[in-house]
BANUPA-783048 format. One record per atom (N, C-alpha, C, O): x, y, z; residue in three letters. Coordinates in steps of 0.001 Angstrom, whole numbers, padded with zeros to 6 digits, always signed. Layout:
! residues N
XYZALA...
//
This chain:
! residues 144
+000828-001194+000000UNK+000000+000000+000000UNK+000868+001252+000000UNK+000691+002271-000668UNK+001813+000997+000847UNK+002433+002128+001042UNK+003404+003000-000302UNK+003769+004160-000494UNK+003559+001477-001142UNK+004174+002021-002437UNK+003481+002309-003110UNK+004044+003106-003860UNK+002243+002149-003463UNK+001180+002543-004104UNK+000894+003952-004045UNK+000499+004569-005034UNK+001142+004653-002551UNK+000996+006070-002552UNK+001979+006879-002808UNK+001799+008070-003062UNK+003089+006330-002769UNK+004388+006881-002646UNK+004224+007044-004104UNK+004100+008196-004518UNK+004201+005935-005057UNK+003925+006183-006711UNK+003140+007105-006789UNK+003534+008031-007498UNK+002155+007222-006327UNK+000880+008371-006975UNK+001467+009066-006511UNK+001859+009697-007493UNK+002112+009738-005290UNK+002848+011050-004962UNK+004036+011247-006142UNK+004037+012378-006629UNK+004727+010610-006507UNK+005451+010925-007512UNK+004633+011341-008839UNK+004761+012389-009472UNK+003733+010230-009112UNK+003511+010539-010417UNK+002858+011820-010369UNK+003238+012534-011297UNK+002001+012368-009611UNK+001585+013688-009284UNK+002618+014859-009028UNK+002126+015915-009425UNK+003650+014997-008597UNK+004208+015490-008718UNK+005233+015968-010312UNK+005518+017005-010912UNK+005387+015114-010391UNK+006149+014638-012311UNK+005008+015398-013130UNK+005131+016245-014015UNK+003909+014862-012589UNK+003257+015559-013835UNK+002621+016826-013644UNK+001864+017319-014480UNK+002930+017376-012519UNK+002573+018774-012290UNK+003567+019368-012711UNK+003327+020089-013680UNK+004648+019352-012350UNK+006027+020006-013292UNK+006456+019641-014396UNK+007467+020165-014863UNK+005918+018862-014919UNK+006194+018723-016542UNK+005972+019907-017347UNK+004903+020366-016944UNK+006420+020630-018264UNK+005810+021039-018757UNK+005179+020658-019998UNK+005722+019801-020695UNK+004198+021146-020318UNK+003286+020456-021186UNK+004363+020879-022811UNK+005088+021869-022914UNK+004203+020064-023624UNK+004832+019912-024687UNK+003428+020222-025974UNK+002459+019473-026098UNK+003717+021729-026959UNK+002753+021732-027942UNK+003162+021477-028747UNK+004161+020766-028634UNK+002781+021796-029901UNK+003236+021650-031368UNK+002378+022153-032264UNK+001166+022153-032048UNK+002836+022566-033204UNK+002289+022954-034487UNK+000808+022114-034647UNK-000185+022806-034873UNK+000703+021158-034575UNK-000309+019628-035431UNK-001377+020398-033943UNK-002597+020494-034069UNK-000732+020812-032793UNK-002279+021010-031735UNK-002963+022479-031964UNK-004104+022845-031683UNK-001892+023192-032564UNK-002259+024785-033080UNK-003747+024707-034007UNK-004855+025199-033793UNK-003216+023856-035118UNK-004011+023981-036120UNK-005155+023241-036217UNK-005994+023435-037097UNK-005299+021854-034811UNK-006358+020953-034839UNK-007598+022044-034103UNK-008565+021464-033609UNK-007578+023316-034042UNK-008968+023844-033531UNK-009058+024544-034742UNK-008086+025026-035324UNK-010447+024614-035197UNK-010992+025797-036086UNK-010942+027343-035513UNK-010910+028357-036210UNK-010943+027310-034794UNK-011145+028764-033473UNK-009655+029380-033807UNK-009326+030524-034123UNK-008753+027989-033586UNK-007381+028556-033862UNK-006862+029013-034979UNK-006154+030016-035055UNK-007309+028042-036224UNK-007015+028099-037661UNK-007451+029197-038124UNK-006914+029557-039172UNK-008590+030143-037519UNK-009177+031003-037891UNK-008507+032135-037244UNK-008416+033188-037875UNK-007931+032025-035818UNK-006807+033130-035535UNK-006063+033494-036445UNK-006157+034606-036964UNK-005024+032426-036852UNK-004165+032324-037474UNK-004144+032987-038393UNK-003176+033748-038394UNK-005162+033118-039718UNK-005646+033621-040756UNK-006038+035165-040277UNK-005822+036079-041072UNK-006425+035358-039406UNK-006598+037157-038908UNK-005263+037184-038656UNK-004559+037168-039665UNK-004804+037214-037791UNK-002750+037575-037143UNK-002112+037476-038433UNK-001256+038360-038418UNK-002060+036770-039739UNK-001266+036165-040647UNK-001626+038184-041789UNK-000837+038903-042402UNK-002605+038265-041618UNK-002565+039477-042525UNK-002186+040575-042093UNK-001825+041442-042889UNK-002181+040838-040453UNK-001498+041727-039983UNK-001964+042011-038625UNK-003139+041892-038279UNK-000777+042480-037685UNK-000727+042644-036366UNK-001756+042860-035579UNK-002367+043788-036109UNK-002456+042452-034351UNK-003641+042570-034003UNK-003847+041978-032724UNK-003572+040843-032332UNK-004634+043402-031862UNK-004842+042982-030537UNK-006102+042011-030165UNK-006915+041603-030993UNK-006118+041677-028578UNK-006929+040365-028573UNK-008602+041076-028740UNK-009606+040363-028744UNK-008629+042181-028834UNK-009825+042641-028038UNK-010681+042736-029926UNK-011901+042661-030071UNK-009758+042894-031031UNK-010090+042880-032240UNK-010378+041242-032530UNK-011468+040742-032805UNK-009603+040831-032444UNK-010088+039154-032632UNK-011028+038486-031857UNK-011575+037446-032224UNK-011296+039205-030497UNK-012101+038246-029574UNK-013802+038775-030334UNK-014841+038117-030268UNK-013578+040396-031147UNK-014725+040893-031643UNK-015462+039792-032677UNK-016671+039798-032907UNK-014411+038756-033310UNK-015009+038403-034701UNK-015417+036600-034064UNK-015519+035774-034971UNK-015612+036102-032712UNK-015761+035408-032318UNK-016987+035142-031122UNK-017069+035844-030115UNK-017983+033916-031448UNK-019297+034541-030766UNK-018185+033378-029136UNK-018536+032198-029086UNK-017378+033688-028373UNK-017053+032636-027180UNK-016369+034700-026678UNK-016206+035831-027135UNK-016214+033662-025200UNK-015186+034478-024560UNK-014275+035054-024569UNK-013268+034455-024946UNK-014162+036293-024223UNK-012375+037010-024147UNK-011570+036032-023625UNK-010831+035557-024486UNK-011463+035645-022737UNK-010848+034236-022193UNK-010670+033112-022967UNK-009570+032587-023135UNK-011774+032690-023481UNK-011114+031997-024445UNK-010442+031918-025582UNK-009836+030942-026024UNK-010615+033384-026224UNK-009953+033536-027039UNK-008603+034100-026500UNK-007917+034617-027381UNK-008048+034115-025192UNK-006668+034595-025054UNK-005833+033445-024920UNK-004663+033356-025291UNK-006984+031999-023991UNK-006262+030640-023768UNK-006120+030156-025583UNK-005316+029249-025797UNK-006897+030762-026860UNK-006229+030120-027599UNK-005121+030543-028399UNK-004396+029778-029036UNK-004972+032283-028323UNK-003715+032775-027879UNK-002826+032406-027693UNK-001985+032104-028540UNK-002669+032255-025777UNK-001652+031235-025428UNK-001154+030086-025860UNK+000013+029815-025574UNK-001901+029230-026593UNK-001728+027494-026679UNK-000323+028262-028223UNK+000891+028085-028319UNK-001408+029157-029219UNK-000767+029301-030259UNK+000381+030177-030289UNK+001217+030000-031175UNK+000530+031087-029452UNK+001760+031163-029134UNK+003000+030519-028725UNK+004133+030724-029161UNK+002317+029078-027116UNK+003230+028614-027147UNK+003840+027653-028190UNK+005036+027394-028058UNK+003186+027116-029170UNK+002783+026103-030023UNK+004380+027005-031165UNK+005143+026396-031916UNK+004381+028460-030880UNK+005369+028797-031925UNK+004664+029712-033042UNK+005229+030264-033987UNK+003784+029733-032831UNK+002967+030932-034032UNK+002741+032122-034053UNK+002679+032835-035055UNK+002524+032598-032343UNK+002477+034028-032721UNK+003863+034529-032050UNK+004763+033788-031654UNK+003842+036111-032001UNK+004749+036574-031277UNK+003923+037419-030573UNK+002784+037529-031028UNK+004259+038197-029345UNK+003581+039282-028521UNK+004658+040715-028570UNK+005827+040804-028196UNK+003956+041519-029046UNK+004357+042679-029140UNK+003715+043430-027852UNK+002596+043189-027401UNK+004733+044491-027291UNK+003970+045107-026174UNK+004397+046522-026542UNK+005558+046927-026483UNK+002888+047533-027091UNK+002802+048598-027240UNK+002332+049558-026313UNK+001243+050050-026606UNK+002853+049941-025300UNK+002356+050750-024239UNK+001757+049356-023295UNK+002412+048368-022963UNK+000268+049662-022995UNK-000579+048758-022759UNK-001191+047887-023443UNK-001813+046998-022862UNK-001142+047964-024975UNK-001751+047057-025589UNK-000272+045737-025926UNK+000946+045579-025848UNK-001533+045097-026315UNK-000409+043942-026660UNK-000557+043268-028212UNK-001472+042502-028514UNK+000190+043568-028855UNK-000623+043002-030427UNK-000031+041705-030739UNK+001176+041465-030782UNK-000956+040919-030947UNK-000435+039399-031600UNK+000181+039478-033258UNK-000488+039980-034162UNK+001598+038877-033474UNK+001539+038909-035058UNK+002291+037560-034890UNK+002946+037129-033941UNK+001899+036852-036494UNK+001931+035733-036826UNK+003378+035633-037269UNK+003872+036439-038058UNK+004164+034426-036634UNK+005121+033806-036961UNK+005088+032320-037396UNK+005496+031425-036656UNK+004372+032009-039143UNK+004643+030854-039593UNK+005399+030327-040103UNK+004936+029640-041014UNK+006620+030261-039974UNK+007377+029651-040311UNK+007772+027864-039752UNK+008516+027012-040239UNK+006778+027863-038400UNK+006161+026827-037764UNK+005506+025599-039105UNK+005823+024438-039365UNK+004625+026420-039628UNK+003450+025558-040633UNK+004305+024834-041891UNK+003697+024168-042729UNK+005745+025013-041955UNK+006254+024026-042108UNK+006185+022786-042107UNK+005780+022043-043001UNK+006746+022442-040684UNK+006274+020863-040265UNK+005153+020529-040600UNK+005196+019377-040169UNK+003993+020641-041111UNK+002777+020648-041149UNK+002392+020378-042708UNK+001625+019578-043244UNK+003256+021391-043200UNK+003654+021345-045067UNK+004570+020233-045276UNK+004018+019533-046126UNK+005650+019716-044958UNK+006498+018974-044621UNK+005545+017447-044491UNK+005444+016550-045328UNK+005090+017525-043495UNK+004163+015868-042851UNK+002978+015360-044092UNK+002616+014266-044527UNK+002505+017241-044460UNK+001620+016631-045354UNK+001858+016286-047085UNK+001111+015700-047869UNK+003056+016839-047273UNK+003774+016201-048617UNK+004062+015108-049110UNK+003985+014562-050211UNK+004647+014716-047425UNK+005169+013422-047856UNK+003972+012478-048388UNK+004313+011784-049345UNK+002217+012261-047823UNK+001353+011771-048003UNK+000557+012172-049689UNK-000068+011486-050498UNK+001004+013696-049645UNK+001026+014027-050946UNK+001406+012988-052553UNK+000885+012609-053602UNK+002549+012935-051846UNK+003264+012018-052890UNK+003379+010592-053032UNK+003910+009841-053849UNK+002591+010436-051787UNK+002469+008830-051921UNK+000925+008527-052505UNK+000718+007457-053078UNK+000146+009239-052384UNK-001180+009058-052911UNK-000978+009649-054197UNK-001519+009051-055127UNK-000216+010861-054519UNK-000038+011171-056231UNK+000638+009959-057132UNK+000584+009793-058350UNK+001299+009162-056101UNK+002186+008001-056775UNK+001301+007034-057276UNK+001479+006585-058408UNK+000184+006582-056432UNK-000807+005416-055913UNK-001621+005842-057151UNK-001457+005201-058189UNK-002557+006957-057119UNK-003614+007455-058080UNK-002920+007403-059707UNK-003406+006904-060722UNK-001944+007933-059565UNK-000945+007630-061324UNK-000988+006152-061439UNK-001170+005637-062542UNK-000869+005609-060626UNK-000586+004246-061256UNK-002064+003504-061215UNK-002362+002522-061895UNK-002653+003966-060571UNK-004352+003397-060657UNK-005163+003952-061894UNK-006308+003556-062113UNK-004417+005049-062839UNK-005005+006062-063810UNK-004486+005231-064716UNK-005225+004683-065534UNK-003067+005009-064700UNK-002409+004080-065798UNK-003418+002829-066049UNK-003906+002441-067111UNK-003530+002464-065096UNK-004366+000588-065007UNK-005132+000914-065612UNK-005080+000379-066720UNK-006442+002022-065413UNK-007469+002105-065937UNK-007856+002457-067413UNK-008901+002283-068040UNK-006488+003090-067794UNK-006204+003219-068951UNK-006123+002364-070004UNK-006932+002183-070914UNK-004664+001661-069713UNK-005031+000347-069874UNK-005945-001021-070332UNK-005940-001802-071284UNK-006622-000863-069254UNK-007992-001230-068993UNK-008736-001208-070276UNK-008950-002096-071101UNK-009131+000264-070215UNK-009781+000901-071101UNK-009693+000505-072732UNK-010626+000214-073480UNK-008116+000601-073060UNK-007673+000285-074225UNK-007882-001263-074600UNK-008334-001763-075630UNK-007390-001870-073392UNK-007961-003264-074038UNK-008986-003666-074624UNK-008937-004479-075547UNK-010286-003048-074080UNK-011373-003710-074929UNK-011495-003164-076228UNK-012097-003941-076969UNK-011129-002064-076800UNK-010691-001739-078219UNK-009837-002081-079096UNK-009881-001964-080321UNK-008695-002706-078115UNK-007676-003440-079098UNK-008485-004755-079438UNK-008474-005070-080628UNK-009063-005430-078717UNK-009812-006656-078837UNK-010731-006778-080009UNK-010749-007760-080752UNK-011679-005465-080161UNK-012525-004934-081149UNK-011753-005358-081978UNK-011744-006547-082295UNK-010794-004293-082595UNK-010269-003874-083460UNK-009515-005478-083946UNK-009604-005676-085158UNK-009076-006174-083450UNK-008424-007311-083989UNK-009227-008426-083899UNK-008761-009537-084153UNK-010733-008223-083468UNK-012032-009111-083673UNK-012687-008844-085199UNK-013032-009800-085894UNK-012845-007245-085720UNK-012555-007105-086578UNK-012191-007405-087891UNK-012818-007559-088939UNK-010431-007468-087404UNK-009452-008262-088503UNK-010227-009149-088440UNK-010941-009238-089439UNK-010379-009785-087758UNK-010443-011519-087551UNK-011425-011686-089230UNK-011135-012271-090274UNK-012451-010995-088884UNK-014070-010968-089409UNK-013683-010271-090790UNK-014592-010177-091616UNK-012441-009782-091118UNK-012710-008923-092305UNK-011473-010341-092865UNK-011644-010371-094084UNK-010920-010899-092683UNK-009749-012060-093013UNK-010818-013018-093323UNK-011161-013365-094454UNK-011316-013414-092191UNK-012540-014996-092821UNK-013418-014223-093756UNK-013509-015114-094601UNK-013970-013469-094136UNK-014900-012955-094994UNK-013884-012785-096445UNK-014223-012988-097611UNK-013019-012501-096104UNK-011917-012429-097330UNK-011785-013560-097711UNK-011864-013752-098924UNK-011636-014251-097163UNK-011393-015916-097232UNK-012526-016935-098054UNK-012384-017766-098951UNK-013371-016585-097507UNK-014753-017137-098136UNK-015432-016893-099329UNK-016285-017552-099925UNK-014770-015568-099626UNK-015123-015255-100997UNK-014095-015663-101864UNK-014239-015892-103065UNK-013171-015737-101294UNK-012195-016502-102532UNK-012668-017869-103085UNK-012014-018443-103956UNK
//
């Protein structure tokens, strides 16, 4: 028993000081966020303008702020008292990067499934076409 608590005291502890680890892939999995992104990306802008174009909370729109900041996307500018968010993507990389590679394996997959069908396609005309012969040779034949 006694190790049993001693573990949960650790693991509680460990995971209160962890710090949490974001990334790019958690930035962009909210629409709320993706849609930040796209306001900050055209130009510099405080929270109180973005929280305007959103029917949720000032609060929540600062926790998604935070996530995307820490995540690497924005930067915080501090103008007097205001604070303006501007977009640093050079992040959406990894993101361009992860999704290429899938790019090119399905552009690879679909070419060669276009070829088959092609293929495909042609065969039953070559078949015609030398069913055809066939029919224009015995008819030649018969009249001789």
């Amino acid at each position: 028993m006694r190790k049993q608590i001693l573990s949960h005291t650790f693991a509680i502890k460990y995971l209160h000081n962890m710090e949490i680890r974001r990334d790019v892939f958690q930035a962009i999995a909210d629409p709320t966020r993706r849609a930040i992104i796209g306001m900050v990306a055209q130009k510099p802008i405080n929270v109180n303008t973005i929280a305007e174009q959103f029917d949720v909370s000032r609060q929540a729109i600062s926790l998604h702020l935070k996530i995307l900041s820490e995540c690497g996307l924005l930067n915080i500018q501090r103008l007097g008292r205001e604070r303006l968010y501007e977009a640093k993507l050079e992040k959406l990389n990894e993101v361009h990067e992860w999704v290429e590679q899938y790019h090119k394996l399905w552009t690879g997959r679909l070419n060669a499934l276009k070829k088959f069908i092609e293929q495909e396609e042609l065969q039953p005309e070559t078949i015609n076409t030398i069913s055809k012969n066939i029919k224009k040779i015995k008819n030649g034949k018969s009249r001789q």
